[in-house]
N, C-alpha and C positions, 0 to 999 in steps of 0.2 A: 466382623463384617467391614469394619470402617477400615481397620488395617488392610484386607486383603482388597480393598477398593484403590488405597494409595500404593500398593505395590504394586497394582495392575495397571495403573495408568504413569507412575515410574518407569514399569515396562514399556507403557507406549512412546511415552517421550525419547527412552532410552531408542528404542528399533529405528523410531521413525523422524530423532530429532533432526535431523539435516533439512528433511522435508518440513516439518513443523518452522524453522528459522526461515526458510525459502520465503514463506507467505506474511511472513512476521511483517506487520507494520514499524515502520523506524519514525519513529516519533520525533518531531524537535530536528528535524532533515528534511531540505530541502533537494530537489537534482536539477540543477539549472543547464536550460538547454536541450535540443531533441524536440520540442513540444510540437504536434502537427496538428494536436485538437485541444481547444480551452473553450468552457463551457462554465456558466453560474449551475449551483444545486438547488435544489426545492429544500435540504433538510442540510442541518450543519452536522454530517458525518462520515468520517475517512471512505467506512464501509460502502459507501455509494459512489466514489471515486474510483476505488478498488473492485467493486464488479464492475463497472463502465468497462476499466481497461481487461478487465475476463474476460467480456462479451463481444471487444473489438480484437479483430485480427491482425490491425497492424500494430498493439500497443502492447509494449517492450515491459515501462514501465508506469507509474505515475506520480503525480505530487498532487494531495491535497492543498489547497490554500486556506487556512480558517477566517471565519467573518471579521472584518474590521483589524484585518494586517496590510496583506499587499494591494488588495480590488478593493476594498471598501467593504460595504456593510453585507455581502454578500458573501457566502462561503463560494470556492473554484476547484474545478479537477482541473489538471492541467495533464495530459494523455501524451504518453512518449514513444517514439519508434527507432530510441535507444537507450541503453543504461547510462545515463551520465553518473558522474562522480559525485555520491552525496556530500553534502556541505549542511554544518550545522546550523538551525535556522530556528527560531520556537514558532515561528509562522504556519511552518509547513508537519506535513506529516508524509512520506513517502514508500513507494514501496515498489514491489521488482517482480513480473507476472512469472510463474514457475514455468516451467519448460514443460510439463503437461498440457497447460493452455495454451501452447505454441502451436499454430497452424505451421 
């Protein structure tokens, strides 16, 4: 059971890895530049940066900012209406909205 559970989801990675990397969070990366919307979070988590930018239609990509790096004690989305160049950062966490969610 346990075998034919990790060849079935080996399977999925294998079909579907390109889309699975698409949504991947790039940790430890920042994308400076592009920002049209920057806003504090209620909760210190990427995942809530990351649907902001699902749920808006002009936003390309985003950068989390974690608490007590760049803003202060506060955790930050910072919402993009382009892909900028990631740059290594342990500040940030960023990522890149897949072309499904593109209006």
């Amino acid at each position: 059971m346990k075998k034919n559970l990790m060849l079935a989801t080996a399977g999925f990675i294998m079909a579907f890895g390109v889309h699975v990397q698409a949504q991947a969070m790039q940790w430890n990366t920042i994308r400076p530049g592009s920002t049209f919307r920057s806003f504090n979070l209620r909760v210190a988590a990427p995942e809530a940066c990351r649907s902001a930018c699902l749920n808006n239609r002009y936003c390309r990509s985003w950068t989390y900012v974690k608490p007590y790096t760049l803003y202060g004690a506060r955790p930050r989305c910072l919402l993009k209406n382009a892909v900028p160049r990631p740059r290594y950062d342990r500040c940030c966490v960023s990522g890149v909205k897949p072309r499904r969610y593109r209006y």
